[in-house]
N, C-alpha and C positions, 0 to 999 in steps of 0.2 A: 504494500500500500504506500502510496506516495507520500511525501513528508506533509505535502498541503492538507491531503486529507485528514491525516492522523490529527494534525493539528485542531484540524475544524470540528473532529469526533469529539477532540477533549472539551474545545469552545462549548462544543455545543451538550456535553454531560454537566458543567459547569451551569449554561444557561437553560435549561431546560430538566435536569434530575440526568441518574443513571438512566433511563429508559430511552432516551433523546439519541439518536446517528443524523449522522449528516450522508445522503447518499450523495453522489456526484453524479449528474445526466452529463455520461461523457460526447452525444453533439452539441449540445447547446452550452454547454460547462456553468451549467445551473448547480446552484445548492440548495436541496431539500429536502428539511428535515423531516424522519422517520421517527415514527413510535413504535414501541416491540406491542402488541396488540395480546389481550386479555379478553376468551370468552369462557361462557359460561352455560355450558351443556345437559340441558336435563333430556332424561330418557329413561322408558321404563326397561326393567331388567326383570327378570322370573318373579312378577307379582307387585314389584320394589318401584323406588321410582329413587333414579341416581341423578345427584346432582357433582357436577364435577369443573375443575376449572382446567383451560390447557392452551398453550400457546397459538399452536396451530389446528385450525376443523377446514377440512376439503372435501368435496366430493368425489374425493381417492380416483383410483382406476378400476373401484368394481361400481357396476350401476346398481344402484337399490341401495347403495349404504353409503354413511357418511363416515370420512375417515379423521379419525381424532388423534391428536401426537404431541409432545411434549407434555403430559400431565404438570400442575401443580399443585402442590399440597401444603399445606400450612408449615410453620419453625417448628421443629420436633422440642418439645416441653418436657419437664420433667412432669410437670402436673397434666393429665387425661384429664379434657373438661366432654368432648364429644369422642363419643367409643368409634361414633359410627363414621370420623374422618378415619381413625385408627382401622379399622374393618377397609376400607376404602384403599390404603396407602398399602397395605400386608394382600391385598385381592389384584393389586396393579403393581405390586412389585415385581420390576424387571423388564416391565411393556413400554416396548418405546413409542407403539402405536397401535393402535385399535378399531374395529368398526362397527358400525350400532346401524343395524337395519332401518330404514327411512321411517318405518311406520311405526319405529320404538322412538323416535325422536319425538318428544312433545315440545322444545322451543331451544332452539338459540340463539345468546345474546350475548353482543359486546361488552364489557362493563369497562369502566376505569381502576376500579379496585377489586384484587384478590378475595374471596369469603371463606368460606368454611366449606369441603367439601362432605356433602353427607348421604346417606340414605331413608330416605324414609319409605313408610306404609306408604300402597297403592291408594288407597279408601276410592270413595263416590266420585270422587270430585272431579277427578283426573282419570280418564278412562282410555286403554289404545284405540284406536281406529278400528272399526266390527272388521275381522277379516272372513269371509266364510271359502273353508276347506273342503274338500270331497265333497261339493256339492254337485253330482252328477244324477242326472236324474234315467231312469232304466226306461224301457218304450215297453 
């Protein structure tokens, strides 16, 4: 990386927090700043309904599901306040990426702040999409 650039990243961690790059558009020799992006992924899982946060969400290279990667998970504590970020972090250790069938995705959303990643009951409220299976009907 060039010496200009390096310079401008630091400029720009200084004015802007850790999160701040400066990209360079090498035709135009524009500078503009980049933020490293935060969403925040809920989706049902066998009954559950996960909420999770992670760097990168795409619509991968398989059709029908969306691809999640770079998990993040809260400052590991000595004090356990939610078991269920703990269950979460022991369930995704080791995956550097994942993929959640389209019709298990109930919403995602960009945030600016990191939360708590957890799981909760399915209940009423929040239902998957009706899918009907072997529905073949005989003559």
């Amino acid at each position: 990386m060039p010496v200009r650039a390096l310079m401008l990243n630091r400029l720009a961690r200084i004015i802007g927090g850790s999160g701040t790059r400066i990209r360079v558009n090498r035709p135009n020799r524009t500078f503009m700043p980049t933020k490293t992006r935060t969403y925040r992924i809920t989706f049902h899982n066998q009954g559950k309904v996960y909420e999770i946060y992670a760097r990168n969400v795409s619509h991968g290279g398989m059709p029908g599901f969306v691809e999640v990667e770079k998990l993040l998970f809260g400052e590991n504590s000595t004090l356990v306040m939610d078991t269920s970020e703990e269950k979460l972090k022991t369930e995704f250790e080791g995956v550097e990426r994942f993929y959640v069938p389209l019709h298990a995705v109930i919403r995602i959303d960009e945030v600016s702040k990191q939360g708590a990643a957890r799981i909760s009951a399915g209940g009423d409220k929040v239902l998957p999409f009706p899918m009907m299976y072997g529905t073949e009907t005989k003559s």
